[in-house]
C-alpha positions in Angstrom: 0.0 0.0 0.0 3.0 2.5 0.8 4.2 1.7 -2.7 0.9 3.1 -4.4 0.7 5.9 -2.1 4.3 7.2 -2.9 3.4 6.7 -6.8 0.4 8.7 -6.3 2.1 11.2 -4.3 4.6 11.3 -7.0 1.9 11.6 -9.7 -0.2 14.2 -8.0 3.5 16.4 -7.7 3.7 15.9 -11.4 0.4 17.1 -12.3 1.0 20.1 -9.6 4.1 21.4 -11.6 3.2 21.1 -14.9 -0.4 22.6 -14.1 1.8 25.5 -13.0 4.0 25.5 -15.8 0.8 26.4 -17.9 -0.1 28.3 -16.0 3.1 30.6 -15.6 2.8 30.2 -19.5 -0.7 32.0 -20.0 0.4 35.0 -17.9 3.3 35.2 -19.6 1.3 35.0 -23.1 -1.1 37.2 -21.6 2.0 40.5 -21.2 3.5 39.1 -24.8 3.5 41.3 -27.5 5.5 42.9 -30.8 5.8 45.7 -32.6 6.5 46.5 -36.4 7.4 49.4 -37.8 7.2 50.1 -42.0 10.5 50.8 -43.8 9.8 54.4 -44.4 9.2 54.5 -40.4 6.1 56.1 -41.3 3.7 53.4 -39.1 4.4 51.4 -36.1 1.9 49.0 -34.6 1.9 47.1 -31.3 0.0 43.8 -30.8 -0.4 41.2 -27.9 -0.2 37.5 -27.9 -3.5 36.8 -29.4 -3.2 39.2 -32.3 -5.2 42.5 -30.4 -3.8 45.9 -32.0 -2.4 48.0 -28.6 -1.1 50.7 -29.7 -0.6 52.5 -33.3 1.9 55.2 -33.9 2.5 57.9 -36.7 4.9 59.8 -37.8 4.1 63.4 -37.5 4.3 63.4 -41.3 2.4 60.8 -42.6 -0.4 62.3 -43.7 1.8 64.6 -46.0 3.7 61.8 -46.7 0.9 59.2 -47.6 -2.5 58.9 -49.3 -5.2 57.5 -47.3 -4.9 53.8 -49.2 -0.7 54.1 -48.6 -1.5 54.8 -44.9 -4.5 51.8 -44.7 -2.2 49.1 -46.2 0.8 49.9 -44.5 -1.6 49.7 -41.3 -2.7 46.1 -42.3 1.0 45.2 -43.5 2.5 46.3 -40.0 -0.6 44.7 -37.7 0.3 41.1 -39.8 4.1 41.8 -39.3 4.3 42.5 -35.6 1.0 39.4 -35.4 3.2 36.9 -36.9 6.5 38.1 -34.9 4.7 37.6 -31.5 2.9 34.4 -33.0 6.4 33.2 -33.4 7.4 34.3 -30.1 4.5 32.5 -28.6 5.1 29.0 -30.2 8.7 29.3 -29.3 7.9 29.7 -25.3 5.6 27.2 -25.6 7.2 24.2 -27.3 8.4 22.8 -24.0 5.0 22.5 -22.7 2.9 21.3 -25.6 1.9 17.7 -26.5 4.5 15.9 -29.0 1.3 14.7 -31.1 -0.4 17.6 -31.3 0.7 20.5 -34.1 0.8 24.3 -32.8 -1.8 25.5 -35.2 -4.5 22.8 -33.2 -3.0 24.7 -29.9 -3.1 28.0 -31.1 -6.3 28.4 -33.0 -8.2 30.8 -32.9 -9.8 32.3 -29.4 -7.0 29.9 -27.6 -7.8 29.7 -24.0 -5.2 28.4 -21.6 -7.7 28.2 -18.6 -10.2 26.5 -20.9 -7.4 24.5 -22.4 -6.3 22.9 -19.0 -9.5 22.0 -18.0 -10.3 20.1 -21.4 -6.5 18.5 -21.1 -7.6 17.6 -17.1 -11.2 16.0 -18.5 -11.0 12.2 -18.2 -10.6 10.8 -21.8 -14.1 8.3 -22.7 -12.9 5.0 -21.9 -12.4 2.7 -25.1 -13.5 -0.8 -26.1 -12.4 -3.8 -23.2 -11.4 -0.4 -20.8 -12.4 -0.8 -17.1 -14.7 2.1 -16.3 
């Protein structure tokens, strides 16, 4: 009986630090972010972890500078630049933590939610054919 109660002890430690690795993971995805900035230094746009635009900057002389379709695409150019830098940034932290057999674009899909996540990972898996219940 001591023998199962160590291996249990063992498992529940387990389970304690890797549910706190995720959890150290989503507040650290949650302060993530990147800028990008266009060549002319015109535009620069800040977004966070799950693609949300936080801050936009112009140059004093963009509108002299730029027509109003040059300033839209160079928006849209620098939120999917700075998107795919943090996106990058994002997989790259996370790669210790994530399942072998399961691809990043499964994990980070869209309206990922690490809370949400967890709980689905934690949810007992339906038992299959000659499983004990």
């Amino acid at each position: 009986m001591d023998e199962a109660w160590t291996a249990l002890e063992k498992l529940v430690k387990e389970v304690n630090q890797q549910t706190q690795q995720v959890q150290d993971m989503h507040e650290k995805a949650r302060d993530m972010s990147a800028s990008a900035t266009s060549e002319d230094g015109m535009v620069t746009v800040t977004v966070g972890a799950r693609g949300d635009v936080s801050k936009i900057e112009f140059d004093p002389r963009v509108y002299r500078k730029l027509s109003p379709s040059e300033l839209a695409a160079s928006l849209i150019e620098q939120i999917g630049a700075a998107t795919r830098t943090v996106s990058g940034e994002l997989k790259e932290a996370m790669r210790p933590l994530a399942p072998t057999d399961l691809p990043f674009e499964d994990l980070l899909g869209e309206g990922v939610d690490f809370p949400s996540f967890l709980a689905q990972a934690m949810s007992p898996r339906p038992k299959g054919r000659g499983e004990r219940p």
